[in-house]
N, CA and C of each residue as an Amber inpcrd file, in Angstrom:
protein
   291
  10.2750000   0.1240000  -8.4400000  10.2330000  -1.2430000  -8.8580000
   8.9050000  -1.4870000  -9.5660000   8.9240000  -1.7470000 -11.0680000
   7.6430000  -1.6730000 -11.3850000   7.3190000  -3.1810000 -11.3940000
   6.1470000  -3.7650000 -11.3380000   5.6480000  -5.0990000 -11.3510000
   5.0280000  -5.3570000 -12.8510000   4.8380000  -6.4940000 -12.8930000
   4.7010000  -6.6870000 -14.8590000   2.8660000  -7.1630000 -14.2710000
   2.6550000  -7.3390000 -15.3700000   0.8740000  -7.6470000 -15.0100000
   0.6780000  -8.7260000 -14.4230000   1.5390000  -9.9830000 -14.3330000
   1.3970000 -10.8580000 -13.6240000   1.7070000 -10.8190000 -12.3880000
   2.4150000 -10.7320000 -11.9120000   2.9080000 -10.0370000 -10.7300000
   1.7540000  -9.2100000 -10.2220000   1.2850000  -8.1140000 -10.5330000
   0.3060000  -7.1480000 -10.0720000  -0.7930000  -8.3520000 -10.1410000
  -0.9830000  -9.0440000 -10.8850000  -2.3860000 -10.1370000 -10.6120000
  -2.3090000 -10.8360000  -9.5470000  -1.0270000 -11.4020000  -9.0480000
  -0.5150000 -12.1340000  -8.2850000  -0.9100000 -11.4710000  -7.0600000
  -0.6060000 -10.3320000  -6.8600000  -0.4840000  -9.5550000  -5.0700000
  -2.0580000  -9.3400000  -5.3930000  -2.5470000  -8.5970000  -6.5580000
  -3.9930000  -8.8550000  -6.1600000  -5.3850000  -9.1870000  -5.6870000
  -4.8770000 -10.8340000  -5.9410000  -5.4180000 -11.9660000  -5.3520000
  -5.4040000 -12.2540000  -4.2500000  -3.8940000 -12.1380000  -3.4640000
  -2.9820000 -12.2080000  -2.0920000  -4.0890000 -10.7670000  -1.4570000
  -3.8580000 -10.1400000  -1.9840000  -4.6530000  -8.9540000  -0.8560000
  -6.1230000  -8.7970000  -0.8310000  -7.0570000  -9.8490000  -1.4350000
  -7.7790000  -9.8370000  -1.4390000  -8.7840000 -10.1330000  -0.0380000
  -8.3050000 -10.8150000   0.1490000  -8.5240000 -11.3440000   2.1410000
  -8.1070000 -10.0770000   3.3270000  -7.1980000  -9.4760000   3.2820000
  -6.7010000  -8.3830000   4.0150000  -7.5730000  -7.6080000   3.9930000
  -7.3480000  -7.2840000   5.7430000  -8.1730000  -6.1480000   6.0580000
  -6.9600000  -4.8910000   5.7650000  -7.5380000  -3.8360000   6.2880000
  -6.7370000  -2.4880000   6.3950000  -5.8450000  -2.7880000   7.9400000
  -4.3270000  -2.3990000   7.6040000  -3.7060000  -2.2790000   8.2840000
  -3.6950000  -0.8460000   9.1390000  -3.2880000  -0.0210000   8.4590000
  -3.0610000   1.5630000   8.9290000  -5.2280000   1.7350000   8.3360000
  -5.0230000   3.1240000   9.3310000  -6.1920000   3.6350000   8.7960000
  -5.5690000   5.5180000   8.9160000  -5.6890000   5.9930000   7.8090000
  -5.5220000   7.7370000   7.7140000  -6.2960000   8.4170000   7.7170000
  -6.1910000   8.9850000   8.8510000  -7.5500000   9.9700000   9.1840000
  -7.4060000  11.1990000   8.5360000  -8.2830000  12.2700000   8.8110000
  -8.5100000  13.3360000   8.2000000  -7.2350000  14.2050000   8.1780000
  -6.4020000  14.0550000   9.0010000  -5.0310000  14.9800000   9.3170000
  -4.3550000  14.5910000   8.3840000  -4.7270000  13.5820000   7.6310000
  -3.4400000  12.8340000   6.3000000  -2.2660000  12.3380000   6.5300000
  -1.2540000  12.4960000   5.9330000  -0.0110000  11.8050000   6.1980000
   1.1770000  12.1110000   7.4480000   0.4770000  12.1660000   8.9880000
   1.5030000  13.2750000   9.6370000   2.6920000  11.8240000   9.6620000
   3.6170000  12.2440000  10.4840000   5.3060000  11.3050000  10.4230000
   4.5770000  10.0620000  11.4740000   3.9920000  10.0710000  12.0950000
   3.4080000   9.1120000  12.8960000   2.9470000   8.6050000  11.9310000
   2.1350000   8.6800000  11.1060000   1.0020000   7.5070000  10.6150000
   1.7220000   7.0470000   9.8520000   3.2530000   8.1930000   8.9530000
   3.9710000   7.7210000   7.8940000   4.9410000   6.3060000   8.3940000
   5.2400000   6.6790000   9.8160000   6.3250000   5.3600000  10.6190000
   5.2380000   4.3090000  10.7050000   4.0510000   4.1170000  11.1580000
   3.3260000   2.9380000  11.1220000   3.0920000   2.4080000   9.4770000
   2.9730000   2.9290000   8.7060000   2.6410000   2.9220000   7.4860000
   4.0250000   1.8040000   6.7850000   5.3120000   2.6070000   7.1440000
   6.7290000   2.2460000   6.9310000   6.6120000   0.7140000   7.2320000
   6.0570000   0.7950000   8.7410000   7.2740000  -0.4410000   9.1880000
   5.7980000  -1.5150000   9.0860000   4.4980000  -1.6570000   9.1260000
   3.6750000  -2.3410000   8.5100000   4.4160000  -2.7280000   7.1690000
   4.3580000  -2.2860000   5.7720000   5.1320000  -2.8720000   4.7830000
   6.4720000  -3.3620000   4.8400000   7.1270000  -3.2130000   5.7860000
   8.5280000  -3.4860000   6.6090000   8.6990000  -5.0650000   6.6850000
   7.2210000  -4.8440000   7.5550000   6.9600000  -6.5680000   8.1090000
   6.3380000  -7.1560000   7.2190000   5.1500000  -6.8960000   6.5600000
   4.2790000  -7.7400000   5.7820000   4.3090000  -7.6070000   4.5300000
   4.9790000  -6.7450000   3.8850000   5.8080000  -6.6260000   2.4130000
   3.9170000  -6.1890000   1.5140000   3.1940000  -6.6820000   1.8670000
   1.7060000  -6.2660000   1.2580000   0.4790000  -6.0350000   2.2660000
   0.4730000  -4.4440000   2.1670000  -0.5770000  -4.3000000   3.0810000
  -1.5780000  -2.9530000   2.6460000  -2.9350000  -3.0130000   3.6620000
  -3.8930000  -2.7760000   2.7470000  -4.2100000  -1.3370000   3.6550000
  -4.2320000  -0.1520000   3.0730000  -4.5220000   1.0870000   3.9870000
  -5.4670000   1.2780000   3.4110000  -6.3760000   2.4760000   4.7270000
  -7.6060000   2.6830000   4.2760000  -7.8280000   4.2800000   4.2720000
  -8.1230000   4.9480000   3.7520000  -7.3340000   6.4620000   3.5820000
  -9.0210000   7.1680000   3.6220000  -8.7460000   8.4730000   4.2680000
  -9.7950000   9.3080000   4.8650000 -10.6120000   9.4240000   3.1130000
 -12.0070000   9.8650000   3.6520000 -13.0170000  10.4420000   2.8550000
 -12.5170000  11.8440000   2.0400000 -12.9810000  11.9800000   0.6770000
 -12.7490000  12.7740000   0.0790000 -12.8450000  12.9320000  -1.3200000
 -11.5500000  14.1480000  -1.9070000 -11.9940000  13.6110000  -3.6910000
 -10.8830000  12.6160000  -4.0040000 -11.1910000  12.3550000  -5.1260000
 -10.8520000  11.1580000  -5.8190000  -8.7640000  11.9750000  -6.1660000
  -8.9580000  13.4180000  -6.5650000  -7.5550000  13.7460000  -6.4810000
  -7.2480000  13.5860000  -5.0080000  -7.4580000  14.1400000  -4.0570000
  -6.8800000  13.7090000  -2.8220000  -6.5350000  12.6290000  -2.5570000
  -7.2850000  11.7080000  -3.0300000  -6.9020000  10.3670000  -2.1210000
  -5.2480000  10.2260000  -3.0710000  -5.1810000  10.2570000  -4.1360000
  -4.3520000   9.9910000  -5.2070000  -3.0170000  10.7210000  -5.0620000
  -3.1670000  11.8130000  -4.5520000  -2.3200000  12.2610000  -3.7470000
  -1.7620000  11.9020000  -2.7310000  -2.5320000  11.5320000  -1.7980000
  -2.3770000  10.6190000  -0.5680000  -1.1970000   9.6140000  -1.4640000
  -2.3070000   8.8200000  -1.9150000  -1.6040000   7.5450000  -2.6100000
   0.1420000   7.8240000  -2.9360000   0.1670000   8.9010000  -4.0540000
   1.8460000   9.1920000  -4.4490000   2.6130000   9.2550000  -3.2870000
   2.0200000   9.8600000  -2.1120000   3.0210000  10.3590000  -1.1580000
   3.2070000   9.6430000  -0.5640000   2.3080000   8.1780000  -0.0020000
   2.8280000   6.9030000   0.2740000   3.6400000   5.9770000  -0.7540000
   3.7080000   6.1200000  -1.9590000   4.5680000   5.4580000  -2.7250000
   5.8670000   6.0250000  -2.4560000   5.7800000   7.2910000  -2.5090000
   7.4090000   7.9880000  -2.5650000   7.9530000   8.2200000  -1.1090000
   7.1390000   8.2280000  -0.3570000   7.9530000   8.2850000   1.1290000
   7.9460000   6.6930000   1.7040000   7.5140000   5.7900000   1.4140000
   7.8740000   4.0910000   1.7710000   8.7730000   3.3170000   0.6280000
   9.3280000   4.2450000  -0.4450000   9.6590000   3.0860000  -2.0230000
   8.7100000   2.2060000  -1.7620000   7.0450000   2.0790000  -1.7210000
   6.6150000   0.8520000  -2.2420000   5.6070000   1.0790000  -3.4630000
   5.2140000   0.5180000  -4.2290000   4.4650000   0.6810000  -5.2330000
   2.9210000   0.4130000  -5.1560000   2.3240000   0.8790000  -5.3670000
   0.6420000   0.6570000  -5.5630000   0.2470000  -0.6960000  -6.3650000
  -0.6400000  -1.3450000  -5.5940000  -1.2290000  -2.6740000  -6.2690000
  -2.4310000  -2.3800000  -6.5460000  -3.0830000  -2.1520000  -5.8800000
  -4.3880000  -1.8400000  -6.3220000  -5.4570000  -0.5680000  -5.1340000
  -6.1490000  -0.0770000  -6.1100000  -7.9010000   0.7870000  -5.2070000
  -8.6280000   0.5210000  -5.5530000  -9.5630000   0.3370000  -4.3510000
 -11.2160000   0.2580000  -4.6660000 -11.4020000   1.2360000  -3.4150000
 -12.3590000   1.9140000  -4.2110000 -13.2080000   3.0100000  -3.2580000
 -11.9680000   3.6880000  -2.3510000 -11.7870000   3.9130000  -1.0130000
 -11.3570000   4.4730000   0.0770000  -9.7060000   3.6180000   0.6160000
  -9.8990000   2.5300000  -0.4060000  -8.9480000   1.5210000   0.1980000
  -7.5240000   1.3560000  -0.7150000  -6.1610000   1.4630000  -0.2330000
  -5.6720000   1.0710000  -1.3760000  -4.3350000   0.3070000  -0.5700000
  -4.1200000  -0.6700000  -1.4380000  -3.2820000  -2.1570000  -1.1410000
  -1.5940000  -1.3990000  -1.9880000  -0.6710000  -1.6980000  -1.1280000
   0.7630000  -1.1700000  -1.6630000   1.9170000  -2.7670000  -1.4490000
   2.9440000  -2.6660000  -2.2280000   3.8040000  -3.9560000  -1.7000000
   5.1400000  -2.8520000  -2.0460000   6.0830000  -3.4290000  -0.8540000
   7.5010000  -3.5440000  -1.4050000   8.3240000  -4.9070000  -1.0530000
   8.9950000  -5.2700000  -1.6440000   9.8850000  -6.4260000  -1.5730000
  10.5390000  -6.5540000  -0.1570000  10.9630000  -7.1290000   1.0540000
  11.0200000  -6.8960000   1.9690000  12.5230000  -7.4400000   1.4900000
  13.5390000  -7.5060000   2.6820000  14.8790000  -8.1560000   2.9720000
  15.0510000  -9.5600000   2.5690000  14.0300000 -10.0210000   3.1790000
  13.7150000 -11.3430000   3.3240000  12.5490000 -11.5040000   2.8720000
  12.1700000 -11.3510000   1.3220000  10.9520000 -11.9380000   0.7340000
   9.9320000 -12.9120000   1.3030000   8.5990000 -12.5900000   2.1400000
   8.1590000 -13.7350000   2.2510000   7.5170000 -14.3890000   0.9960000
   6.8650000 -13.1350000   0.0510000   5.7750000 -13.5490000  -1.2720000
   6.6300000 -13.4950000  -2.2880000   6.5520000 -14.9220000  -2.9980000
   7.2120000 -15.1940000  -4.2480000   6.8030000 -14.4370000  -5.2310000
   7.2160000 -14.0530000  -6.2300000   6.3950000 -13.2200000  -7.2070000
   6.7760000 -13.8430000  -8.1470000   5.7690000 -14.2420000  -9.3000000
   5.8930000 -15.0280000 -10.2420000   6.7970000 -14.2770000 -11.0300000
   7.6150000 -14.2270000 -12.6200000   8.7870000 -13.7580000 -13.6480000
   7.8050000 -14.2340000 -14.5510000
């Protein structure tokens, strides 16, 4: 589901206040952290993980493999941190068109 630039400005702003939900430690993505990871965006449709120390390809890696194992899409990184949304059942966040 790709988001248009407004939209991505939109959750931007929204996740700006959020702390980190999940935190991924050095072991990376095991099925545990992936089920907390899941059902956090499950419930809160935008949430903010905070992903272990490293290089800049790793984390990015990290990153894909949470996009493709949750369907949710990347909103934004800074540094160590990166914010993901998927549309939940029951939309709580309007997204502007």
């Amino acid at each position: 589901m790709p988001l248009s630039t407004k939209q991505n400005t939109h959750l931007r702003s929204l996740c700006h206040h959020l702390n980190p939900v999940v935190i991924v430690g050095d072991a990376g993505i095991t099925p545990g952290v992936l089920a907390e990871i899941t059902a956090a965006i499950a419930h809160h449709e935008l949430v903010k993980i905070r992903l272990p120390a490293g290089d800049r390809t790793a984390r990015r890696q990290l990153i894909d493999q949470i996009c493709t194992e949750t369907d949710a899409v990347i909103v934004q990184t800074i540094g160590r941190t990166a914010t993901f949304y998927r549309r939940g059942k029951k939309p709580r966040i309007v997204l502007p068109t």
